[in-house]
N, C-alpha and C positions, 0 to 999 in steps of 0.2 A: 443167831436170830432171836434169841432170850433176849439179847441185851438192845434190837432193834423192837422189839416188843415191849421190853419199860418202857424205852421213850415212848412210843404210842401212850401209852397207857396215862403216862407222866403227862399227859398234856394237859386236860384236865379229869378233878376225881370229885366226887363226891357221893354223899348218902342221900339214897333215893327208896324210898319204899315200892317196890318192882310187885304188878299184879302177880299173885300163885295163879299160874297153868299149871290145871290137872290133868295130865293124861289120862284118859277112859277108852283105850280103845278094844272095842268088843273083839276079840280074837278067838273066842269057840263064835262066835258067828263066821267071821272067817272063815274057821278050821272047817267047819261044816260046809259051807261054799266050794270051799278047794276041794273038798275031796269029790263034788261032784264032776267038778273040772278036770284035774291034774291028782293023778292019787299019787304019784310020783314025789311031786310038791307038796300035798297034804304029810306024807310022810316025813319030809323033810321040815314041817315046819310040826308038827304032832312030837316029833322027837327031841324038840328046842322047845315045846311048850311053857315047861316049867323056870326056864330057864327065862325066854321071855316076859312070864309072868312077874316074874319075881322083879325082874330089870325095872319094869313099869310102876310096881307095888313101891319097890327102894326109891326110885325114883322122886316118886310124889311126896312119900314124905321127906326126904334130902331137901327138895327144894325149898318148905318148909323152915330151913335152917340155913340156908342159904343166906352169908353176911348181904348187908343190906346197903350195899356199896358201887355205884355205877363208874364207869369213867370213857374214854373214847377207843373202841375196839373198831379193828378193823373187820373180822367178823370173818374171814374167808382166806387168809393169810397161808394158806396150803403151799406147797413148792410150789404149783405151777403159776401160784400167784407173785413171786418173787425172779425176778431175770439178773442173772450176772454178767459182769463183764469183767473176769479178773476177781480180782475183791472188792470192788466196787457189783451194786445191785441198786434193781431200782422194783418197787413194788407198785405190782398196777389193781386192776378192778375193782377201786376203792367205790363202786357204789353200794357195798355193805356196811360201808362204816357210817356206825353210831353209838350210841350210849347201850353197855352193859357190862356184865358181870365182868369184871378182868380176872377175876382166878379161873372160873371157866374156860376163856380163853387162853390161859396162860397154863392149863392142864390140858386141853385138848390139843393146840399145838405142839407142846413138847410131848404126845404122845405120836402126832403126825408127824414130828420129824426126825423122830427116832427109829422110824418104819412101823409103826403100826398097820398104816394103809397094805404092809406087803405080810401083816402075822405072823415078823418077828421084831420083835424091838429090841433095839438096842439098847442095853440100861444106861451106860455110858452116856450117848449119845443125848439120852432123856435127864439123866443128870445133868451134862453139859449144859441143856437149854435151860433149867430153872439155876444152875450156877450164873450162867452169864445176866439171865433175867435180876437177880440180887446182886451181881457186882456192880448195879447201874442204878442198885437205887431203887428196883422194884421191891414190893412189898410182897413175901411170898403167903399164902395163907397156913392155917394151924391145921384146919379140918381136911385131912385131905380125903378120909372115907366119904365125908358129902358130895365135894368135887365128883370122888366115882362114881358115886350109885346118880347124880345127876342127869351126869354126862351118858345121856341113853337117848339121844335124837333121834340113832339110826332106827329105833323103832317104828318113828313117822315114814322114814324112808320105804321101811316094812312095807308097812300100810300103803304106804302110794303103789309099791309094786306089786303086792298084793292083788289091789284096785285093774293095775293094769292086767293082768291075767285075769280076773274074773268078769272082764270086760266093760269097766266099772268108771263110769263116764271118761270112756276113751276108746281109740277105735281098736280094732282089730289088730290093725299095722303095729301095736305097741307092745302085742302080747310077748312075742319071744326077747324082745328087750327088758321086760318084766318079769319074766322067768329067768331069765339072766340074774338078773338082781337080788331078786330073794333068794336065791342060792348064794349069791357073794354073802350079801349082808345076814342073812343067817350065821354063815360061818364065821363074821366078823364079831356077830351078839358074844356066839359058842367060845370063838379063842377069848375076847373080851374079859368073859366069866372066868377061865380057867389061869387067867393068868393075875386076878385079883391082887391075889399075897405080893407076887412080886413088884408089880406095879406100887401097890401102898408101902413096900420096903424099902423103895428106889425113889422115895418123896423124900427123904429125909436127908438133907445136905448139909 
């Protein structure tokens, strides 16, 4: 899928000066909410505090430095956005595709398809995809500490779920899917963080 991902990418490219999004999202506001709600959940996100903190803090400034180079991403590229038949595949829900960052993309997938989604990744596998991505021509990037501390979306995801349990313009029906959630996506922040070093040692091909 690296090397189906140049060509994406290869279609067209250029330099685009892309607005800074700063994340600000208040989380001891939060923290303080939950714990009226769910002490359960307060505890579970009070013990990743620092950790989220930090995620948000690297974040902002990474983006920052972030080359200044757009091209056509398909934006949502995950397995189950991709159907085989054989070796043959056809890739669908392209109504995410548009103009952004291709190293983003091109770190974030090779870490979705080396299992991240399941909190073990395969290094291999995550080499494989940025090998195949440069056999084709793609361009790989230099920075790759920036790509990580970037790539912190799931924080928003946080926050919507969050939202949902503290019944936070949505209804009731959505809380325990929202509890659900912050507990995945917590754990996903927490392995994230701990697996840093080897992640930035397994960029280099």
């Amino acid at each position: 899928m690296g090397k189906v991902l140049a060509k994406i990418h290869s279609i067209d490219k250029r330099v685009e000066n892309e607005n800074f999004f700063e994340m600000s999202i208040d989380w001891e506001s939060y923290l303080t909410e939950m714990k009226k709600v769910d002490v359960r959940l307060y505890t579970i996100l009070n013990d990743a505090f620092s950790i989220i903190i930090d995620s948000q803090n690297r974040g902002n400034l990474a983006r920052k430095k972030l080359p200044q180079i757009v091209s056509i991403c398909h934006n949502d590229m995950d397995c189950k956005n991709v159907l085989w038949n054989g070796n043959d595949y056809r890739i669908i829900d392209l109504e995410c595709l548009s103009y952004n960052n291709p190293f983003m993309e091109l770190f974030e997938l090779a870490l979705c398809w080396s299992g991240y989604e399941n909190y073990q990744i395969d290094f291999q596998m995550f080499q494989a995809f940025l090998q195949g991505y440069k056999n084709e021509g793609g361009e790989l990037p230099t920075d790759w500490k920036t790509l990580y501390d970037c790539n912190n979306g799931r924080l928003e995801w946080l926050e919507y779920n969050i939202k949902r349990v503290l019944g936070i313009n949505c209804g009731e029906d959505e809380k325990e899917i929202g509890i659900e959630q912050v507990e995945e996506t917590v754990q996903h922040i927490i392995y994230y963080s701990k697996i840093e070093k080897q992640i930035l040692e397994h960029c280099i091909i």
